[in-house]
Each structure stands twice: as C-alpha cells, then as structure tokens.
KEKE-916660 format. One line per field, with one value per atom (N, C-alpha, C, CB): residue in three letters; x, y, z; chain; atom name. Coordinates in nm, 4 decimals, decimal comma. Glycine has a CB too. Layout:
aa <- ALA/...
px <- X/...
py <- Y/...
pz <- Z/...
ch <- A/...
at <- CA/...
END
This chain:
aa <- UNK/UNK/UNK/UNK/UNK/UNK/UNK/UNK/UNK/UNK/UNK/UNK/UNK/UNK/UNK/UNK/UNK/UNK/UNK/UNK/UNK/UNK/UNK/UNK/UNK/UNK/UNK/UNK/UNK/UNK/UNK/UNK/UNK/UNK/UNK/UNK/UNK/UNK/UNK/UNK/UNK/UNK/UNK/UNK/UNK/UNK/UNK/UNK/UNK/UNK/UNK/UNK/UNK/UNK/UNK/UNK/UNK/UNK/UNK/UNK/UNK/UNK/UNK/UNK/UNK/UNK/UNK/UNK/UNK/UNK/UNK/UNK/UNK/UNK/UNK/UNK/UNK/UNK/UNK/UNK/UNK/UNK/UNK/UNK/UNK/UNK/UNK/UNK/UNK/UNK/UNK/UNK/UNK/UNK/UNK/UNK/UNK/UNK/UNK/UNK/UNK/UNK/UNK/UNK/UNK/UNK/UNK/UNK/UNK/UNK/UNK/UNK/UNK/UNK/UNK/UNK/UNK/UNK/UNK/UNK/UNK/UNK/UNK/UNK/UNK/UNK/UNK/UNK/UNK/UNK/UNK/UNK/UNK/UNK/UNK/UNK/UNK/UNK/UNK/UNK/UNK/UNK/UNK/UNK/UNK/UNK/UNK/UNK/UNK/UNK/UNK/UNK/UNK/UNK/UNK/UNK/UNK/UNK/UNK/UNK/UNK/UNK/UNK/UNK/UNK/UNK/UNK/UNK/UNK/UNK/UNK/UNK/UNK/UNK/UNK/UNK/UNK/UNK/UNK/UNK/UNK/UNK/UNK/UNK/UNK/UNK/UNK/UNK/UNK/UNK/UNK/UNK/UNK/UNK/UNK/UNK/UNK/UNK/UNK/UNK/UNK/UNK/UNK/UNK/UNK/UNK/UNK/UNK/UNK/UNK/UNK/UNK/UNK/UNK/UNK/UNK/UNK/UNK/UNK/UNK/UNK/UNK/UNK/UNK/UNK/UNK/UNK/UNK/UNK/UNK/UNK/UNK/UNK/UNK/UNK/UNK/UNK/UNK/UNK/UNK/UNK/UNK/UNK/UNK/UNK/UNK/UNK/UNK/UNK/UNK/UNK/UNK/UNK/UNK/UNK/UNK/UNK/UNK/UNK/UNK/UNK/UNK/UNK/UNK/UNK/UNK/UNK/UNK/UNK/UNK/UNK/UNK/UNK/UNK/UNK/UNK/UNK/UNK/UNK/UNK/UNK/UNK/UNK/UNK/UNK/UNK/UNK/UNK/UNK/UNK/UNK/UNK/UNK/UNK/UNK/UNK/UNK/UNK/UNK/UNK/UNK/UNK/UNK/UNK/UNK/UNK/UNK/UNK/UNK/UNK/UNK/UNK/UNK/UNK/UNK/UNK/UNK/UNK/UNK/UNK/UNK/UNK/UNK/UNK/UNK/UNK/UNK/UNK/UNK/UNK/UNK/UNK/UNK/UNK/UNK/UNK/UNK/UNK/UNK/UNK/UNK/UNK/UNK/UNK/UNK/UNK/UNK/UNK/UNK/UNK/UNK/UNK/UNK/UNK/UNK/UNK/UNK/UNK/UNK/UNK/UNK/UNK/UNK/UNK/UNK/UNK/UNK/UNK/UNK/UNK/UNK/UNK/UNK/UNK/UNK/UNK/UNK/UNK/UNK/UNK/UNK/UNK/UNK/UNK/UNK/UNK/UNK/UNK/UNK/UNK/UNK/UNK/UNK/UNK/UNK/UNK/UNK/UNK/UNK/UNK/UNK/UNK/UNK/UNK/UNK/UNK/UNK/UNK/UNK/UNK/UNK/UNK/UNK/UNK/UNK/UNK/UNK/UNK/UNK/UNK/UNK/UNK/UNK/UNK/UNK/UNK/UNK/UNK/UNK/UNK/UNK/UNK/UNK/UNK/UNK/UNK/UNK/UNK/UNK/UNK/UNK/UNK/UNK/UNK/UNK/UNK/UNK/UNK/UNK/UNK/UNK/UNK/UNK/UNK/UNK/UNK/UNK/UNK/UNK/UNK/UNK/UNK/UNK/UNK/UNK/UNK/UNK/UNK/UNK/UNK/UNK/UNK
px <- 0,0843/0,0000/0,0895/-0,0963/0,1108/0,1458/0,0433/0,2177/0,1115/0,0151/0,0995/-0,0526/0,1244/0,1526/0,1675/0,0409/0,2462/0,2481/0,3062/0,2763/0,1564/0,1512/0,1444/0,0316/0,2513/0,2151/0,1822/0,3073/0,0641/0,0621/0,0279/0,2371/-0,0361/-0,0297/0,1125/-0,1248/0,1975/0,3413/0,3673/0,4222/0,4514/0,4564/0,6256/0,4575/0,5602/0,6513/0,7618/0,5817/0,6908/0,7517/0,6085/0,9113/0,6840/0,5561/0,5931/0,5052/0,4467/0,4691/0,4208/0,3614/0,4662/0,4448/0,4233/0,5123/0,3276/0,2687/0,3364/0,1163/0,4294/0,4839/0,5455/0,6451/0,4720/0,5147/0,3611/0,6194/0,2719/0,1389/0,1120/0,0678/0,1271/0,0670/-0,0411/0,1333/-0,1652/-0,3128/-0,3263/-0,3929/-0,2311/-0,2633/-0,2189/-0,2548/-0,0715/-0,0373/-0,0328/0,0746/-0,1017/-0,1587/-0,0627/-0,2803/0,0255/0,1454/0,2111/0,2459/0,2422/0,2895/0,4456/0,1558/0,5065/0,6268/0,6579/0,7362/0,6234/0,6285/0,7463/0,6540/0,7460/0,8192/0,7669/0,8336/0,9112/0,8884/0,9747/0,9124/0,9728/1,1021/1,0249/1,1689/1,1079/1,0222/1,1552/0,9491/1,1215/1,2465/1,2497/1,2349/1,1810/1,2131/1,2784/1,0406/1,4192/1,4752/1,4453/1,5431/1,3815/1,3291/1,2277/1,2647/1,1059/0,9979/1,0547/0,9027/1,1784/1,1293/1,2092/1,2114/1,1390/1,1054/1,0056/1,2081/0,8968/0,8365/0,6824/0,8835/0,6631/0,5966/0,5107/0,6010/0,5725/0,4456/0,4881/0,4455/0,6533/0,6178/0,6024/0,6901/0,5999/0,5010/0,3249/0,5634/0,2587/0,1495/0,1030/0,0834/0,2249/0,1570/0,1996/0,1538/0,3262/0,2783/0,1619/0,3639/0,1727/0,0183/-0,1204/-0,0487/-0,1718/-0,2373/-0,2274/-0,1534/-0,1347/-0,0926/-0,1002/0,0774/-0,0654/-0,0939/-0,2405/0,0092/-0,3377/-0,4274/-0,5180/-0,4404/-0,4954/-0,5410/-0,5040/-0,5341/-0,3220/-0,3112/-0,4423/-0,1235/-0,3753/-0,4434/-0,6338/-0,3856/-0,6449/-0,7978/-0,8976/-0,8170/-0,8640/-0,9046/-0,8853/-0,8770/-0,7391/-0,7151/-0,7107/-0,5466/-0,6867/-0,6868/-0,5590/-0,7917/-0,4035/-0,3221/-0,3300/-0,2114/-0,2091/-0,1282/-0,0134/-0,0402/0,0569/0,1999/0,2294/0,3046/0,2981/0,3820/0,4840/0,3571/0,6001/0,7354/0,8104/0,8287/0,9537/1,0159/1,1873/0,9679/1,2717/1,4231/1,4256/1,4912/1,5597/1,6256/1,7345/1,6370/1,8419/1,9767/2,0313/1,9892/2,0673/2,1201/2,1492/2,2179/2,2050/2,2696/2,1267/2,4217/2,0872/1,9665/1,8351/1,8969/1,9261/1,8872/1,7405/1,9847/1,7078/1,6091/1,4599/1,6271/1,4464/1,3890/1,3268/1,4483/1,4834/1,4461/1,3510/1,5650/1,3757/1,3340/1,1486/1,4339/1,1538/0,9838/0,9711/0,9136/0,9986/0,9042/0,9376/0,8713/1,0114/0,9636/0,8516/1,0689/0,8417/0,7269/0,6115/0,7394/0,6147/0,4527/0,4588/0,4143/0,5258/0,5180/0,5805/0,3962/0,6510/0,7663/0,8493/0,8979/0,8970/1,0240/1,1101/0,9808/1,2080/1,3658/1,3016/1,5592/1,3695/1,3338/1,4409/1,1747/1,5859/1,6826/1,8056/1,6435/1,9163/1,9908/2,0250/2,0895/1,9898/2,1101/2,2410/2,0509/2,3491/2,4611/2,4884/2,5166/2,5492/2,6328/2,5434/2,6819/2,4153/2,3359/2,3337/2,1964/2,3803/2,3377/2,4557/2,2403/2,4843/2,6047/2,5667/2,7208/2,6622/2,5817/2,7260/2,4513/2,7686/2,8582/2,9910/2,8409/2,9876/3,1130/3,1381/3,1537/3,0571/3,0579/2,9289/3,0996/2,9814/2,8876/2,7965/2,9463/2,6771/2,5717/2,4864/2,4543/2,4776/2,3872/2,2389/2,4215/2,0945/1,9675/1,9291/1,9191/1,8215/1,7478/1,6163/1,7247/1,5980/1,4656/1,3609/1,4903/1,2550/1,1223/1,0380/1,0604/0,9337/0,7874/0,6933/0,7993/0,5718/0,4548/0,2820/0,4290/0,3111/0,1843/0,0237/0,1990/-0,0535/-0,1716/-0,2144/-0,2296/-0,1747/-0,2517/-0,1761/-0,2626/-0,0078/0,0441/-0,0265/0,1905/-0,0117/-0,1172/-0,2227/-0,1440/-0,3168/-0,4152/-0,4174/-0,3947/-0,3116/-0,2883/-0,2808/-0,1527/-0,1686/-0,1105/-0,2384/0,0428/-0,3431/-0,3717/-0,5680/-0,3522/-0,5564/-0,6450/-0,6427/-0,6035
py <- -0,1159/0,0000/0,1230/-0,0007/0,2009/0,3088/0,4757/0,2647/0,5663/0,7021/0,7928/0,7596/0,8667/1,0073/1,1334/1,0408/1,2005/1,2950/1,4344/1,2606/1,4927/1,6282/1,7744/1,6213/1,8576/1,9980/2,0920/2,0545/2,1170/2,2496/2,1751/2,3447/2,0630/2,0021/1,9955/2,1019/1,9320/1,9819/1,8305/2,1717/1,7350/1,5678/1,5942/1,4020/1,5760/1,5602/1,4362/1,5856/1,3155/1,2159/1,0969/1,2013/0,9863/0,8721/0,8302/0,7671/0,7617/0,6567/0,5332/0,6911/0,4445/0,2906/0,2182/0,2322/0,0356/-0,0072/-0,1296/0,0325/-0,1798/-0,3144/-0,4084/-0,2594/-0,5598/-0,6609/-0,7251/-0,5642/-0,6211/-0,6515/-0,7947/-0,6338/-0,8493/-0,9535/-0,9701/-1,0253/-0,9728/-1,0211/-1,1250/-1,0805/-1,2315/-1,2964/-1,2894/-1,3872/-1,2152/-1,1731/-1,0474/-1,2139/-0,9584/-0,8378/-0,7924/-0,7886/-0,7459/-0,6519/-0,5904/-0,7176/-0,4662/-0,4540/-0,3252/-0,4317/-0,3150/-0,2200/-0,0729/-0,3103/-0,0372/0,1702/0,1770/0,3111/0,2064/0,3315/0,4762/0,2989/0,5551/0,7314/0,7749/0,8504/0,8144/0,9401/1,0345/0,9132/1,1124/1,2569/1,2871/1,3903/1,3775/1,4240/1,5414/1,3897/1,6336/1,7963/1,8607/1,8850/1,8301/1,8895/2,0085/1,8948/2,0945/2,2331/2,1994/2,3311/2,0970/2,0681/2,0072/1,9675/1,9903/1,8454/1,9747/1,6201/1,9044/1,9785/2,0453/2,0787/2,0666/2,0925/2,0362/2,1126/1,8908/1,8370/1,7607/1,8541/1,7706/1,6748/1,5413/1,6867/1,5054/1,3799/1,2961/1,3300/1,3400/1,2716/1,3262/1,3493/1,4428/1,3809/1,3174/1,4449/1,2382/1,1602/1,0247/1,1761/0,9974/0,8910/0,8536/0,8679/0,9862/0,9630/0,9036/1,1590/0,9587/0,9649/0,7857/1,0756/0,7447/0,5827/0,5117/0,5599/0,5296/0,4411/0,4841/0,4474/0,5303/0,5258/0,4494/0,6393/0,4531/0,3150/0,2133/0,3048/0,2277/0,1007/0,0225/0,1008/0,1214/0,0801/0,0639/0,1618/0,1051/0,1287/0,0634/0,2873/0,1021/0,0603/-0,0635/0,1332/-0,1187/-0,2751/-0,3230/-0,3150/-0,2702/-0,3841/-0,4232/-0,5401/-0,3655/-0,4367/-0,4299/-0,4120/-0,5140/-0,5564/-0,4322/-0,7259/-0,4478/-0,4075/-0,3369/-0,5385/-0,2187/-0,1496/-0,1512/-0,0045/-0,2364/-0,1516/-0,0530/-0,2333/-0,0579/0,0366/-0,0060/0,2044/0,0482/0,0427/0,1683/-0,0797/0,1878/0,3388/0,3728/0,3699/0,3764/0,4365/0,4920/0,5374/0,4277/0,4972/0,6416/0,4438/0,6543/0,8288/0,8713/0,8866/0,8751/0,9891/0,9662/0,9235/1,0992/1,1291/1,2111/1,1734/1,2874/1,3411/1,2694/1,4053/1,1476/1,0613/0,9833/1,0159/0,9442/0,8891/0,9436/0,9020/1,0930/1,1992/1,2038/1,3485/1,1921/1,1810/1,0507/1,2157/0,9193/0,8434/0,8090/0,7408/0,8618/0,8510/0,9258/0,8892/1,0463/1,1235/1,0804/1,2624/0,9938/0,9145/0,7919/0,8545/0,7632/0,6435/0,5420/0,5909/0,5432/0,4156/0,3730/0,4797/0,2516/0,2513/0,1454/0,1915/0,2216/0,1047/-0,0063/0,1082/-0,1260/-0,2550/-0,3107/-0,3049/-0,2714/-0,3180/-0,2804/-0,4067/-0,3163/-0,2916/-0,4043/-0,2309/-0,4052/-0,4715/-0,3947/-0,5089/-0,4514/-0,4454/-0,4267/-0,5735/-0,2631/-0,3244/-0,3643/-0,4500/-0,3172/-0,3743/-0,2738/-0,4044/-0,1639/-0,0800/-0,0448/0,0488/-0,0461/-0,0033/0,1214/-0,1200/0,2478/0,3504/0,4275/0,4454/0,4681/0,5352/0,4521/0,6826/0,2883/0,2550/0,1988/0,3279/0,3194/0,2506/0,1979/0,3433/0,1312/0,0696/0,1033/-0,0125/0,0840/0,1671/0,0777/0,2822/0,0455/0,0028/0,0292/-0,0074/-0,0212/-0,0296/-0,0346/-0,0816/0,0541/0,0868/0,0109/0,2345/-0,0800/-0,1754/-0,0647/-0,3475/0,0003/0,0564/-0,0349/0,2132/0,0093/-0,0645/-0,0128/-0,1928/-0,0074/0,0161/-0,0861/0,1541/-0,1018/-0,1611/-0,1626/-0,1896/-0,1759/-0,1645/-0,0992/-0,2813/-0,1546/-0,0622/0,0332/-0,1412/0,0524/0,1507/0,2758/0,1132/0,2422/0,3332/0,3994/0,3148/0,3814/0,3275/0,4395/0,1769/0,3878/0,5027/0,6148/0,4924/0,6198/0,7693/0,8534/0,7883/0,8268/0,9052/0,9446/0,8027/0,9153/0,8651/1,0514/0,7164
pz <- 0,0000/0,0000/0,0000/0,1209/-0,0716/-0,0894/-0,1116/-0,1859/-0,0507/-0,0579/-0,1039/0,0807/-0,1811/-0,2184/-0,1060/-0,3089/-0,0534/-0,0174/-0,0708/0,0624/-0,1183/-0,1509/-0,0337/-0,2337/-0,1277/-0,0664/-0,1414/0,0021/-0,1339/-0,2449/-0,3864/-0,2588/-0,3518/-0,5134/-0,5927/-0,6124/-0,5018/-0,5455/-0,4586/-0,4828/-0,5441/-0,4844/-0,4017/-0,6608/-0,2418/-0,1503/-0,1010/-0,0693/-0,0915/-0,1324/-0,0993/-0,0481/-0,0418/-0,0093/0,0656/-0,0872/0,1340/0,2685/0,1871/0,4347/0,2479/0,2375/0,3085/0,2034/0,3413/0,4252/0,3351/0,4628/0,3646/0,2588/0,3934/0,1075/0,2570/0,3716/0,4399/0,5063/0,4247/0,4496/0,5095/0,3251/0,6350/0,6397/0,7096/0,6643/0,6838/0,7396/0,8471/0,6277/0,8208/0,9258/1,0484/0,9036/1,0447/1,1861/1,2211/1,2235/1,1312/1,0977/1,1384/1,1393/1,0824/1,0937/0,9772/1,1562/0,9460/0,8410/0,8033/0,7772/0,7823/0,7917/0,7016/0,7599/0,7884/0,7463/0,6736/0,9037/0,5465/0,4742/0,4666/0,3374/0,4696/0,4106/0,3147/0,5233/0,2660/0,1707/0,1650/-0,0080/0,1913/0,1464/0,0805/0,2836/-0,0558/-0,1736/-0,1729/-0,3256/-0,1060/-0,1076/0,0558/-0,1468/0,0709/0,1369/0,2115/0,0849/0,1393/0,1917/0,2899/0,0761/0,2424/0,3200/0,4652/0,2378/0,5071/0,6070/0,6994/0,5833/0,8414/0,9982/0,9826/1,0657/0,9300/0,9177/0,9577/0,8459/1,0273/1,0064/0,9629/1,0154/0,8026/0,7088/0,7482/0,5118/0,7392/0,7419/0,8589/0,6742/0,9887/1,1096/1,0716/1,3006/1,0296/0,9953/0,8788/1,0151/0,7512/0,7107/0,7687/0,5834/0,8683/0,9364/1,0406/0,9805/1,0422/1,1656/1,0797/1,2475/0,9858/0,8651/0,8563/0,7332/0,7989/0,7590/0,8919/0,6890/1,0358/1,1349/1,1645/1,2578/1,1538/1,1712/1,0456/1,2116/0,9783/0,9038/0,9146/0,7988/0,9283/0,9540/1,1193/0,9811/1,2107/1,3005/1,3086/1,3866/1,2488/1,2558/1,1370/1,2519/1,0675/0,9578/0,8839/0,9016/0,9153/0,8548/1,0089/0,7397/1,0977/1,2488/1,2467/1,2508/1,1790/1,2303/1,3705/1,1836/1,4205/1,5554/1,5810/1,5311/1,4612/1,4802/1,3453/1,5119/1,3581/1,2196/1,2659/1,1578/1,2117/1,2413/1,1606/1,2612/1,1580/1,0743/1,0950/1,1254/0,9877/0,9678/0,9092/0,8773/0,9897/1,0296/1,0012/1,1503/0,9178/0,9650/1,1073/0,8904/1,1614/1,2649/1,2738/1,2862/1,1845/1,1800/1,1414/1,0369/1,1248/1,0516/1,1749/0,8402/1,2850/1,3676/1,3628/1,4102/1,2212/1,2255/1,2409/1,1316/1,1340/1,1371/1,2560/1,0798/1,2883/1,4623/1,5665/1,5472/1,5670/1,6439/1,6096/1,5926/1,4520/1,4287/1,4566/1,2720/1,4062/1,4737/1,5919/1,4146/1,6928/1,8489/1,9107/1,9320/1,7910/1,8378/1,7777/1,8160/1,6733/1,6498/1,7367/1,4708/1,8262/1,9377/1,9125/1,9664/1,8082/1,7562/1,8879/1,6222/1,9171/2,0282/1,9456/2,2142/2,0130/1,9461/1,9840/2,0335/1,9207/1,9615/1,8713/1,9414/1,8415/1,8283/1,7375/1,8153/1,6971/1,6001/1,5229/1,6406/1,3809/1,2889/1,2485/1,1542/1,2978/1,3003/1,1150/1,3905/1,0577/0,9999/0,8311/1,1096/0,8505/0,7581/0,6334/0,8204/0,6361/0,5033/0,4669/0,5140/0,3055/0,3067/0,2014/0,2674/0,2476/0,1776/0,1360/0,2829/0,0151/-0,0338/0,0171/0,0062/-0,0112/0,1042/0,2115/0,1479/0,3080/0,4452/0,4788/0,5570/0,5707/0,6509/0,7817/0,6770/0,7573/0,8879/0,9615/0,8260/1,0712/1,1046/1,1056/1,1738/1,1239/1,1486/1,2236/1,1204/1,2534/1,3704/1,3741/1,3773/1,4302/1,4314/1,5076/1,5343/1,4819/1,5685/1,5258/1,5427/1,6322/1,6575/1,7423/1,7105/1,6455/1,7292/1,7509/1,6717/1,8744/1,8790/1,8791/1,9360/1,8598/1,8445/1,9667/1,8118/2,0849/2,2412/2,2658/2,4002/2,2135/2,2333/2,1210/2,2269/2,0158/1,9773/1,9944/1,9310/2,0390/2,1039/2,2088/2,1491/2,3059/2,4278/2,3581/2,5246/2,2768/2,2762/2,2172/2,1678/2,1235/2,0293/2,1362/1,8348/2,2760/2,3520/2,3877/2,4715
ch <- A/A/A/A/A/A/A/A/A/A/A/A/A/A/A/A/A/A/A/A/A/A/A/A/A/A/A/A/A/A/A/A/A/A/A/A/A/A/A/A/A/A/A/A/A/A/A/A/A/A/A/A/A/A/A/A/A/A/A/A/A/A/A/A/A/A/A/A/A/A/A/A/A/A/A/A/A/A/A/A/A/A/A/A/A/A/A/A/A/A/A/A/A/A/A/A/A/A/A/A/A/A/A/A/A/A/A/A/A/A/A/A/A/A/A/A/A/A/A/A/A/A/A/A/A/A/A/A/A/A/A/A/A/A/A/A/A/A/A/A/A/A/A/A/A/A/A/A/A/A/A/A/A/A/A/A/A/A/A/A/A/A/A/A/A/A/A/A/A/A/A/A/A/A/A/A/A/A/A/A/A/A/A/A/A/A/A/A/A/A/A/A/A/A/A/A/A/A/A/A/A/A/A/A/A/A/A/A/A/A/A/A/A/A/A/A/A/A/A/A/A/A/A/A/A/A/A/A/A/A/A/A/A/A/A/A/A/A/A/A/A/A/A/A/A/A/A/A/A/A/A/A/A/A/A/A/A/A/A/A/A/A/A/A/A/A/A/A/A/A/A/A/A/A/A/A/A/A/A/A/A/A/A/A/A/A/A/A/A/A/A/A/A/A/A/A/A/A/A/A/A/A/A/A/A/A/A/A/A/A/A/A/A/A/A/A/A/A/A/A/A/A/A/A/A/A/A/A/A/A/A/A/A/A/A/A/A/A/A/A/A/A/A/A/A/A/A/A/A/A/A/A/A/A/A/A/A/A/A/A/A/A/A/A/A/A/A/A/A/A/A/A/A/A/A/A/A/A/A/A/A/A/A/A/A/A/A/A/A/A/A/A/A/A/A/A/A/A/A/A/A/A/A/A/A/A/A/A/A/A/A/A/A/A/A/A/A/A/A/A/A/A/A/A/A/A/A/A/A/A/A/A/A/A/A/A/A/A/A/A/A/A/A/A/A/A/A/A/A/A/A/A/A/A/A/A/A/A/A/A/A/A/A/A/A/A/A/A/A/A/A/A
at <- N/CA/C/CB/N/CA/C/CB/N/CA/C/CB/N/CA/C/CB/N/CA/C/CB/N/CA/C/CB/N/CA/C/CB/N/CA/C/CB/N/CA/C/CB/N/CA/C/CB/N/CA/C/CB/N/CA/C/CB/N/CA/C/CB/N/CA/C/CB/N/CA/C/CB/N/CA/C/CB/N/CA/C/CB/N/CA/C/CB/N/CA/C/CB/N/CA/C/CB/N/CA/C/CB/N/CA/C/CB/N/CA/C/CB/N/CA/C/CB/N/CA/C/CB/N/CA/C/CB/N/CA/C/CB/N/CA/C/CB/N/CA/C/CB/N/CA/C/CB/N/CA/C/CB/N/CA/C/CB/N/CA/C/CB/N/CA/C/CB/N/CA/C/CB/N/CA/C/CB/N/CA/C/CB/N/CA/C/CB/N/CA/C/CB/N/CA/C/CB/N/CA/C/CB/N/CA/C/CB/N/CA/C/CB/N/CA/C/CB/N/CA/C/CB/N/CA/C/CB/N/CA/C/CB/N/CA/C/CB/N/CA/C/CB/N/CA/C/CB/N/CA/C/CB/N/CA/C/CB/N/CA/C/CB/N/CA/C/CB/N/CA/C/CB/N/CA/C/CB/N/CA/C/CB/N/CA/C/CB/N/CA/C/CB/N/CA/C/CB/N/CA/C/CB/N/CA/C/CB/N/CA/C/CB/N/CA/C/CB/N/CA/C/CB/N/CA/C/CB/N/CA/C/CB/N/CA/C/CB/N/CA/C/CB/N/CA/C/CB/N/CA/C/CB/N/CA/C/CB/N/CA/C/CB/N/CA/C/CB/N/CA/C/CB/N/CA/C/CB/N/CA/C/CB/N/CA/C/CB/N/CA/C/CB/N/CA/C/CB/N/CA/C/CB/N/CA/C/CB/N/CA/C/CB/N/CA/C/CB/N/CA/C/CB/N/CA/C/CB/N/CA/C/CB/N/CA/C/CB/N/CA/C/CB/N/CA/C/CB/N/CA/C/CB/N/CA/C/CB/N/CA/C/CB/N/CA/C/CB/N/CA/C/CB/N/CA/C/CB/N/CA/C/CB/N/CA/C/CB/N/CA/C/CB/N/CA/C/CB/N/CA/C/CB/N/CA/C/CB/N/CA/C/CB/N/CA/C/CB/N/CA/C/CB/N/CA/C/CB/N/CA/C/CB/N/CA/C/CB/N/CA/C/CB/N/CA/C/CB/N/CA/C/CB/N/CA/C/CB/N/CA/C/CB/N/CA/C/CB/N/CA/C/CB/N/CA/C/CB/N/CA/C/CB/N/CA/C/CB
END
C-alpha cells in the first residue's frame, strides 16, 4: 500500500505499508520525502500519523514496524514522536557510499497506539 504525499499540489515524497501480512496483521512503514526544503516541518510525522491510523484502525493491524539508519537522527526523532520505540539494532546492515551503517529496528503496537492518540 502506498500514498503520495503532496504539498501544495506539489509531490513531496511517499509513505508505504509493505510486507502486508493479514494474518499476523502486521505490516512495515516506509517514508522518503524528496524535497529537502519541506522536512522539519511536520508533514512527514502527519503523514505517518495519517498511515498508522489506518493502519491501526481501519485494517486492524497488531503491529507497524520500521528500519532506520542509525545516523539519521532526524527521522528517529519523528518516529519517536509518532510512538515508535527502538526494539533493536542490525549491526552493519546498510552499506551507503562505502561505508557501513547500522539499522534501527522501531515498533509500534496496536494498544500503544491506542494510548497515545487517547
């Protein structure tokens, strides 16, 4: 499942819901957003907010997680503030220009959700 995020009628980047599985109803958040100028700004925690509320509500998952770059502290910072929590590292897993970066395992659960948005 994928959504478009527009500003201004002007394409910001997309979220994604891939991996979809129904039966253990869980499914794993993507973002990019491609306009540099736009981000701190907020759009892209409310279009994750936007996407966990369907997810949560609307299909009944359990669980959304997510993978992170470690370094890309900004990211981190939004989904701790849509209620994501670490729940681990892969060591070592991305290799980007060369080097090597580890992954940030997040996760959110259905009652943690639930709470926060209460």
């Amino acid at each position: 499942m994928a959504w478009a995020v527009e500003v201004e009628d002007r394409l910001l980047g997309e979220v994604r819901l891939d991996g979809v599985d129904l039966h253990d109803r869980r499914a794993r958040l993507a973002i990019g957003l491609y306009d540099v100028r736009q981000l701190s700004l907020g759009l892209g925690r409310e279009a994750i907010r936007l996407v966990l509320s369907h997810a949560f509500h609307t299909m009944a998952l359990h669980r959304v997680d997510l993978r992170v770059i470690a370094t890309n502290e900004r990211a981190i910072r939004c989904y701790r503030a849509c209620g994501f929590v670490e729940e681990g590292r892969a060591r070592e897993s991305a290799n980007i220009a060369g080097e090597w970066h580890d992954d940030i395992i997040m996760g959110l659960l259905a009652w943690e959700y639930q709470a926060q948005v209460r």
